[in-house]
VOGU-3710 file (C-alpha; in Angstrom, 3 decimals, decimal comma):
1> xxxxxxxxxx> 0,000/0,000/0,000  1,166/3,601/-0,977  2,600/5,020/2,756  1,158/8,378/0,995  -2,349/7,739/-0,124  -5,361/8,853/1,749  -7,411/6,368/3,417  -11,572/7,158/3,416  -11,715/7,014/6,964  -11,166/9,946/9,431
11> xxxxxxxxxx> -7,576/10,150/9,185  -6,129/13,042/7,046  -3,463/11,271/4,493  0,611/13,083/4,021  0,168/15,693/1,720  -3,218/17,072/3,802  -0,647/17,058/6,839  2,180/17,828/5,636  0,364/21,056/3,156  -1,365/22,405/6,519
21> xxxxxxxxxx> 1,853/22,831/8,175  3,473/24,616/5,378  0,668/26,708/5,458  0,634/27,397/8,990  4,281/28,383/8,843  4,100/30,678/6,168  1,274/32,711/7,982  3,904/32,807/10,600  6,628/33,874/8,311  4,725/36,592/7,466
31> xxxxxxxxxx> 3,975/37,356/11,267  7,600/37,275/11,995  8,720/39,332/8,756  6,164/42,075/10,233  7,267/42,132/13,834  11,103/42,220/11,883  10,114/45,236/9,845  8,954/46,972/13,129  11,535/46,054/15,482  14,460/45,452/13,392
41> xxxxxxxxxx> 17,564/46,489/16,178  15,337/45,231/19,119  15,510/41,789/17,456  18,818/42,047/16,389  20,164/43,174/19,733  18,660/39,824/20,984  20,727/38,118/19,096  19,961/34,122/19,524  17,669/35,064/22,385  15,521/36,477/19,584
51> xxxxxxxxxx> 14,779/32,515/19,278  12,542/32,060/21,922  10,219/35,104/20,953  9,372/32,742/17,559  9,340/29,589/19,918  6,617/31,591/21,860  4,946/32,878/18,955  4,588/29,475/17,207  3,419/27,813/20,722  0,610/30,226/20,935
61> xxxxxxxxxx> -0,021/30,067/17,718  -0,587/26,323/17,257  -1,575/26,185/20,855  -4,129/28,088/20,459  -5,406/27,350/17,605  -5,264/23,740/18,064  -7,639/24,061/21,515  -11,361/24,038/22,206  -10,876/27,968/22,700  -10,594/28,613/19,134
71> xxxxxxxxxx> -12,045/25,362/17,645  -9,355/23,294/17,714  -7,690/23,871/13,767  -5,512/26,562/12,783  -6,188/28,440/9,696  -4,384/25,689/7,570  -6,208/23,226/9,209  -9,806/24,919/8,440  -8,956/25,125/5,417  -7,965/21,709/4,458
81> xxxxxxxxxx> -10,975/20,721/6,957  -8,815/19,272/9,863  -9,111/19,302/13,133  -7,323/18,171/16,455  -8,644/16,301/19,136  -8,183/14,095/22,258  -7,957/10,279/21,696  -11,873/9,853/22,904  -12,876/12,733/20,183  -12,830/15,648/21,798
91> xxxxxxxxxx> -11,593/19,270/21,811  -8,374/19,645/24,049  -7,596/22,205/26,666  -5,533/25,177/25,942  -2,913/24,001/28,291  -2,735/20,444/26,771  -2,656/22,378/23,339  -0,074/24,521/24,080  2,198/21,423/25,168  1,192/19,778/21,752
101> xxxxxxxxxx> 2,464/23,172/19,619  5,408/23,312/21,881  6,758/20,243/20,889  5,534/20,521/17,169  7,629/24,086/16,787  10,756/22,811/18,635  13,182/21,733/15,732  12,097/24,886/13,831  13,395/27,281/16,809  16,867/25,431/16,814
111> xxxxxxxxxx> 17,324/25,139/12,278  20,393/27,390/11,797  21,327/27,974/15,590  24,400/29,941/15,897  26,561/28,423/19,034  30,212/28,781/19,457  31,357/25,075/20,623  33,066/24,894/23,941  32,171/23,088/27,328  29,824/25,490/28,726
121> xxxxxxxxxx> 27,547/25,177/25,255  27,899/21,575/25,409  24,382/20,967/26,338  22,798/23,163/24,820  25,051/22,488/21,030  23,779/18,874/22,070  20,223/19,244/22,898  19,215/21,674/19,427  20,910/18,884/17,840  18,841/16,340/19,086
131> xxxxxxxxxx> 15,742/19,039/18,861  16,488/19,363/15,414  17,840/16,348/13,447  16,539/13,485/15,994  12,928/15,392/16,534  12,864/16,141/13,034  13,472/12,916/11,322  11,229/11,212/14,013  8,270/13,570/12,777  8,959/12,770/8,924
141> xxxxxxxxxx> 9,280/9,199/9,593  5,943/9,222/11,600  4,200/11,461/9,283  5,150/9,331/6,598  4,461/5,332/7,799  2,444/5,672/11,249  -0,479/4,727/9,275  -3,663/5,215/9,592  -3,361/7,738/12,281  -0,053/9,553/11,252
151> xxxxxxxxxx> -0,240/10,877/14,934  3,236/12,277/15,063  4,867/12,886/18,565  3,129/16,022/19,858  0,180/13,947/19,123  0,999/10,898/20,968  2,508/12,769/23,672  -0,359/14,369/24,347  -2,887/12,093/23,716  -4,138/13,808/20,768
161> xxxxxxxxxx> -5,126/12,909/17,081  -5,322/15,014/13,973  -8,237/13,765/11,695  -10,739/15,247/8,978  -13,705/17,773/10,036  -15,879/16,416/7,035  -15,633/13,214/8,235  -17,827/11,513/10,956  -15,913/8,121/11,430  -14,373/7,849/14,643
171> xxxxxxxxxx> -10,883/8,769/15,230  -9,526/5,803/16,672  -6,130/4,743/18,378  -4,954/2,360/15,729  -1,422/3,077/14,719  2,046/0,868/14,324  3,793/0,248/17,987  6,621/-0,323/15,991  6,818/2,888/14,228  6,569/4,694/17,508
181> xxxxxxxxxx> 9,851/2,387/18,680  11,567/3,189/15,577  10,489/7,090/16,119  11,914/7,000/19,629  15,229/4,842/18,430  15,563/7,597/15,839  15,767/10,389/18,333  17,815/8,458/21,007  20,533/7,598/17,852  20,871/10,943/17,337
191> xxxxxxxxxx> 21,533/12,194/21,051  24,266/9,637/21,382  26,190/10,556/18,324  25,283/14,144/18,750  26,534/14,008/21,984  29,690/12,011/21,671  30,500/14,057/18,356  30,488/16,997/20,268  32,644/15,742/23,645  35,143/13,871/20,971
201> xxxxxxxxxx> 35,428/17,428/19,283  35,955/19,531/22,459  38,304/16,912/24,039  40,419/15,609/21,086  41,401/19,022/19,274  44,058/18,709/16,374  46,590/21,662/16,819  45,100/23,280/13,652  41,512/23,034/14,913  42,836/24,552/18,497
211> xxxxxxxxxx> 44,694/27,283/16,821  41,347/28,211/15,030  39,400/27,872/17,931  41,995/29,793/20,009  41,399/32,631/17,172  37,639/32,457/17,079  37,866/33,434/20,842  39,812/36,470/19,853  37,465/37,481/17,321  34,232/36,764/19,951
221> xxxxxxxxxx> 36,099/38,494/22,729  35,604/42,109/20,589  32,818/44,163/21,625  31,034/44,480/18,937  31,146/40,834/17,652  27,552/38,724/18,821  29,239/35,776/17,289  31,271/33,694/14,650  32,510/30,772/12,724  35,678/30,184/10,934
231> xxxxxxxxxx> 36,454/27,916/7,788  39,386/26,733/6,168  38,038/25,924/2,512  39,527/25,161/-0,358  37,713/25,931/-4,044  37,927/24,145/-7,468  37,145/26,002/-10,689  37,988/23,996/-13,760  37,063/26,298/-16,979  38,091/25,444/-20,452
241> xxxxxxxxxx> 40,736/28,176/-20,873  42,858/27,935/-17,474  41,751/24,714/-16,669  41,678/23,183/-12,968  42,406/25,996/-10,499  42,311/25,578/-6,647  41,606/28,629/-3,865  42,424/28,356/-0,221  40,368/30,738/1,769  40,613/30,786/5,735
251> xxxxxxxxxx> 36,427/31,934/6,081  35,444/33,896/9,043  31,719/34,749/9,369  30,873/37,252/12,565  27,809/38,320/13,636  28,045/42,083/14,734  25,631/43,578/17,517  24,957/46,882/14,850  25,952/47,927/11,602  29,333/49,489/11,732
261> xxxxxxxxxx> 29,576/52,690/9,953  32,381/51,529/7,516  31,664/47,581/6,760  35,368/47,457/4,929  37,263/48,867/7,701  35,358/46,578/10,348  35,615/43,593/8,282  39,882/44,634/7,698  39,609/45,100/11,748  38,332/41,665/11,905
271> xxxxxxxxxx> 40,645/39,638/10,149  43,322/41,229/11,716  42,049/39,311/14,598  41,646/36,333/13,041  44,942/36,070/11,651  46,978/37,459/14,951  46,250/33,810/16,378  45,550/31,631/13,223  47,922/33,161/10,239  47,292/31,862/7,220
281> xxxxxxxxxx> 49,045/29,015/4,777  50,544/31,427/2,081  48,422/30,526/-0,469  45,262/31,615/1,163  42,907/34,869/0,962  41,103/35,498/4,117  37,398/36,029/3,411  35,375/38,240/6,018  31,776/37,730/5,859  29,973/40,281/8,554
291> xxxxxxxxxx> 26,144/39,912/9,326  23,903/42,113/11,457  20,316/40,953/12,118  17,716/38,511/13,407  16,588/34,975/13,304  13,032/33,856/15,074  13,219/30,124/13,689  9,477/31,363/11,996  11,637/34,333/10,400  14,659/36,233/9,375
301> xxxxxxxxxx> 16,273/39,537/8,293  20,113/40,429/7,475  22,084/42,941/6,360  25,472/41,365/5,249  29,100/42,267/3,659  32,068/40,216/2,162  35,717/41,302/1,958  38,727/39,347/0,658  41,617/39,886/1,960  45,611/38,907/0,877
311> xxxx> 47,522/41,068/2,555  46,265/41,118/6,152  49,748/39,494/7,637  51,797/41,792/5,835
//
């Protein structure tokens, strides 16, 4: 049987699901773009904090929404004539709802985090791993084979079913054990390697990687840096009149707390940093990528500049 197709009974099929949450998340987009336009530096100023302001947003949202307060569907879900309720086929409460969006929004308020890796961010590098990749894959793989019911884990954690409005069947428990055990062994694989990745990194440090990390502390430690990454890349262009050429750029990419007045001498200032504790090989251009903005998970604005430089050691 196609793990796709729509049955005729009460449960909505995968596209019905998996179109009402695209929906949903694009009205929130929208919400988030709004609250962006009006707030720009008071989001930006929050810097990954601005996070949990989308995590809230999307919790009330679908929380809200999703309870007997407001009829238990979102807009999406109206629209595509869905509904949520408890196992016996009832509305929910708002704080049982709000639970359910909670968990649903999760892996979205953790896609792109920005977290410099040492001990102290550990657990929390760890957990929006987990959140998002472990979470994440356990929702697809639900979504996609925990026929009939699809009940994904916000819905089985709170003892709550998605099915069709237009249909008067009832909603029924029925649902693979096993796919919830796979689910669960899906999210629990991820922890562990996320986890151990992360120690491994923090505790087994080639000189190269220390030296870079030893540099990205120099760049975080100025005032007006929020954050950053660095990169040692390499870049093959093969074109038919020079042929195979390869670029070595050391890549930092900070995130600044407000726009500096002149990006190029900031970004200059910057790799001077950068290369006072991680010079680098002669062959390479360092490449200064400076962002100043916001990211709500449901939403984000930047302003951005690039600068290569070649002569920063000199």
């Amino acid at each position: 049987m196609d793990t796709l197709t729509e049955s005729a009974g009460a449960h909505p099929g995968f596209w019905r699901r998996l179109g009402a949450f695209v929906i949903d998340t694009t009205i929130l987009g929208i919400v988030g773009a709004l609250i962006g336009f009006a707030a720009f530096d008071l989001l930006a100023g929050l810097g990954e904090w601005a996070r949990l302001l989308g995590l809230g947003l999307a919790t009330v949202y679908f929380g809200a929404f999703g309870s007997k307060m407001l009829g238990g569907s979102t807009p999406a879900q109206r629209l595509l004539k869905l509904r949520v309720v408890s196992l016996e086929g009832g509305q929910i409460s708002l704080g049982r709802s709000l639970v359910r969006g909670l968990v649903l929004v999760a892996p979205m308020a953790c896609n792109g985090i920005e977290l410099t890796l040492t001990p102290a961010n550990l657990v929390v590098v760890a957990f929006a791993g987990v959140t998002l990749f472990g979470l994440g894959l356990a929702q697809l793989y639900l979504l996609i084979f925990n026929r009939p019911t699809r009940r994904l884990a916000h819905d089985l954690l709170t003892g709550t079913v998605v099915v069709r409005s237009d249909r008067t069947a009832a909603p029924g428990t029925s649902g693979g054990t096993t796919h919830v055990r796979v689910a669960i062994g899906i999210v629990v694989g991820v922890a562990v390697i996320t986890t151990g990745l992360t120690a491994y990194t923090l505790t087994q440090l080639p000189r190269p990687l220390a030296e870079m990390m030893s540099a990205l502390g120099a760049v975080n430690a100025l005032p007006e840096v929020q954050s950053s990454t660095i990169a040692d890349s390499s870049t093959v262009m093969i074109t038919t009149r020079s042929g195979r050429t390869v670029s070595r750029n050391l890549v930092l990419n900070a995130r600044l707390k407000a726009w500096p007045a002149d990006p190029k001498a900031e970004a200059r200032k910057l790799g001077k940093a950068l290369v006072a504790r991680h010079p680098p090989a002669p062959d390479q251009n360092v490449v200064v990528n400076i962002r100043y903005g916001f990211n709500m998970g449901i939403a984000s604005s930047w302003r951005s500049y690039s600068e290569t430089f070649s002569d920063l050691t000199h």
